[in-house]
C-alpha positions in Angstrom: 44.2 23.0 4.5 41.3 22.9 7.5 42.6 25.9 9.4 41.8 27.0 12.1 40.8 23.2 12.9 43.3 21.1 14.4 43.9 17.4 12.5 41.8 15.2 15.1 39.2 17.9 14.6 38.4 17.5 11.1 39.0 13.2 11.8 35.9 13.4 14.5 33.8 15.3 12.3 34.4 12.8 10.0 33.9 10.2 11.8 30.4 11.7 13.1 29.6 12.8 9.4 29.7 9.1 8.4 28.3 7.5 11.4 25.7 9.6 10.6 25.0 8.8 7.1 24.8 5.5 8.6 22.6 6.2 10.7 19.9 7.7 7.9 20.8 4.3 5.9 19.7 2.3 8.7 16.8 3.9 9.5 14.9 3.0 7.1 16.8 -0.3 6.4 14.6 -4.1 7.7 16.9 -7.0 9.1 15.3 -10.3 8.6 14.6 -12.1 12.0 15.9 -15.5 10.8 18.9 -14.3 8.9 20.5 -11.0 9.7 20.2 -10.1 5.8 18.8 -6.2 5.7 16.8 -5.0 2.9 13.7 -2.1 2.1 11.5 -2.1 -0.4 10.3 0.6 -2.8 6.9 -0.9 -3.7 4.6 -4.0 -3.0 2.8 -5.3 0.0 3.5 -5.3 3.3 4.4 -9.1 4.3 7.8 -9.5 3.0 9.6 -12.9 1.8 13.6 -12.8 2.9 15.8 -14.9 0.3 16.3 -17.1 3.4 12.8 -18.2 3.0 11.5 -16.4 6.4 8.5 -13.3 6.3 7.9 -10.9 8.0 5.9 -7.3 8.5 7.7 -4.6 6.5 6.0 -2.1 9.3 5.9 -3.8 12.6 8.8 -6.1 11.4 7.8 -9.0 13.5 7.7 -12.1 12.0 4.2 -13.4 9.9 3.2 -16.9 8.7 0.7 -15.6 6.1 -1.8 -12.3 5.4 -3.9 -13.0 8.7 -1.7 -10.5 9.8 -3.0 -7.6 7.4 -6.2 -5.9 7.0 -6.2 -5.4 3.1 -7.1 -1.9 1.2 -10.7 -0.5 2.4 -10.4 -3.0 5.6 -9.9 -1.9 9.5 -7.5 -2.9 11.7 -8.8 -5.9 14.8 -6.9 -7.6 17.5 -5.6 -9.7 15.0 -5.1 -8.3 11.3 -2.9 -5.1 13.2 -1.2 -3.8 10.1 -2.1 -2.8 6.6 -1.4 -5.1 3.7 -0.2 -1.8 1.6 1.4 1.6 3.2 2.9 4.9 1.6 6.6 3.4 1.4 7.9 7.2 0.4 6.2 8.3 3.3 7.2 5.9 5.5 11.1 6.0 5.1 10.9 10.0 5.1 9.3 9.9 8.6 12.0 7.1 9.4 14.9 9.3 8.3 13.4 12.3 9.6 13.5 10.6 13.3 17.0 9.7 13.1 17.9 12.6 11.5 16.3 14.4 14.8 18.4 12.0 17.2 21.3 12.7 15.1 21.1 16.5 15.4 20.6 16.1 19.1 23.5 14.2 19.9 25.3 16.8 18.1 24.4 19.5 20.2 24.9 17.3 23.4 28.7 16.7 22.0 29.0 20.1 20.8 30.0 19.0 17.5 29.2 21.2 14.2 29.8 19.5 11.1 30.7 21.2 8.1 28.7 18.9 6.0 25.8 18.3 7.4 24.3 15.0 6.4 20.9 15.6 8.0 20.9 19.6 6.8 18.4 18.1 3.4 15.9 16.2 5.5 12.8 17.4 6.0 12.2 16.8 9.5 9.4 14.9 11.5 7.4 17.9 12.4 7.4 19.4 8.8 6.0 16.5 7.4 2.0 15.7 7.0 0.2 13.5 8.9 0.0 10.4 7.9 -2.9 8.2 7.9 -1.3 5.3 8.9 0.8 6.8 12.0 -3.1 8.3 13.1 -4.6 4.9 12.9 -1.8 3.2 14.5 -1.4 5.0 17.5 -5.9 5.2 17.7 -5.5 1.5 17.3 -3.2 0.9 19.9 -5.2 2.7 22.3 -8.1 0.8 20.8 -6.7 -2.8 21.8 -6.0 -1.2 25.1 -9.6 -0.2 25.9 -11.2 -3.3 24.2 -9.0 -5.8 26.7 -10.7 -3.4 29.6 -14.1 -4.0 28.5 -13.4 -7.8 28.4 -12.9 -7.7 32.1 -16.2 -5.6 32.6 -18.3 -8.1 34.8 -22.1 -7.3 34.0 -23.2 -8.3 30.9 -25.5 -5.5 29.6 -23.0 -3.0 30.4 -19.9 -5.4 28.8 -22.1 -5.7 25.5 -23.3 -1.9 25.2 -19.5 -1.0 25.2 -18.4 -3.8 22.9 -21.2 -1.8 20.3 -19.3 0.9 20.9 -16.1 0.1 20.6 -16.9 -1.9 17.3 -18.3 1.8 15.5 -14.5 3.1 16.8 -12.8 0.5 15.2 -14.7 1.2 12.2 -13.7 5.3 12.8 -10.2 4.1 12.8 -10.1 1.9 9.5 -12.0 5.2 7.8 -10.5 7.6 5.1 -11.1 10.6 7.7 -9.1 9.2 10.7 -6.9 12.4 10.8 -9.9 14.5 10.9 -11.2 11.9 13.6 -8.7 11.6 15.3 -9.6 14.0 18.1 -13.2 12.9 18.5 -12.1 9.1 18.5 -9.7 9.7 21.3 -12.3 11.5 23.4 -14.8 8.6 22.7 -12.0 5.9 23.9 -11.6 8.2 27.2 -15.5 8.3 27.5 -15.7 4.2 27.5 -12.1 4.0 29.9 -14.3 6.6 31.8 -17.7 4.5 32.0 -15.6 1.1 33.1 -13.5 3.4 35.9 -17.0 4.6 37.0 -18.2 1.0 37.0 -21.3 1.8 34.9 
């Protein structure tokens, strides 16, 4: 009995219940580039090995040849080595479900649909969760690349070198055990080097 619901009410909510749950799978689900096959892991490193033979980055999931890719534990991220050998894997798939459980709850409200069972009502959601290191560092590191392939295109030498010094102590701030504490300073001190080569200093 679903009264007062008609019969292709309680079908849709169905439907959107398990598209859904879907949805929460895939999110924290990795599809090899070579061969389709999907997969996650629960522990390990970070440079996967697909049963087709191809590897790839479990975070960035683009395709690897070796560990050049990865700094290792202790190390900082450079232009090169962009992700780290070994992440939080709990923590990772909880902010990956978290984010589709918010686009799921939004497209909700855009269709109007209420479900009676809730897949996404358990998750804790993206803005309840702490920090992670990782997500800190990867967005400072980002912006670090960004700044760094500016001060290559600084002409005078002095000025070039002076900023490359100073850009080497951020990348070090970044790859720290305090980058969430950091984090505010570290941004200011990237906008005080864009700043310098805007001024032309």
């Amino acid at each position: 009995n679903h009264v007062p619901l008609r019969c292709e009410e309680v079908e849709k909510g169905e439907q959107v219940r398990k598209k859904i749950e879907e949805q929460l799978t895939e999110a924290m689900l990795r599809e090899c580039w070579k061969c389709k096959n999907k997969f996650y892991k629960v522990e390990g490193c970070n440079k996967m090995t697909c049963r087709c033979g191809a590897k790839m980055c479990y975070l960035c999931k683009k395709e690897v040849k070796d560990y050049s890719h990865f700094y290792g534990q202790g190390g900082t991220p450079t232009v090169t080595k962009t992700c780290p050998l070994f992440s939080d894997n709990k923590m990772l798939h909880q902010r990956e479900i978290a984010r589709a459980a918010m686009q799921a709850k939004q497209e909700l409200e855009e269709d109007n649909v209420t479900l009676a069972n809730d897949p996404t009502r358990d998750v804790v959601m993206i803005n309840d969760l702490p920090i992670s290191d990782e997500e800190v560092r990867d967005r400072l590191f980002n912006r670090w690349v960004e700044v760094t392939t500016r001060v290559g295109e600084v002409t005078n030498p002095v000025v070039k070198a002076r900023l490359q010094g100073v850009l080497e102590v951020i990348r070090q701030d970044i790859g720290g055990k305090q980058v969430v504490k950091m984090e505010d300073s570290i941004t200011r001190q990237l906008e005080n080097v864009t700043g310098e080569i805007e001024r032309g200093v």
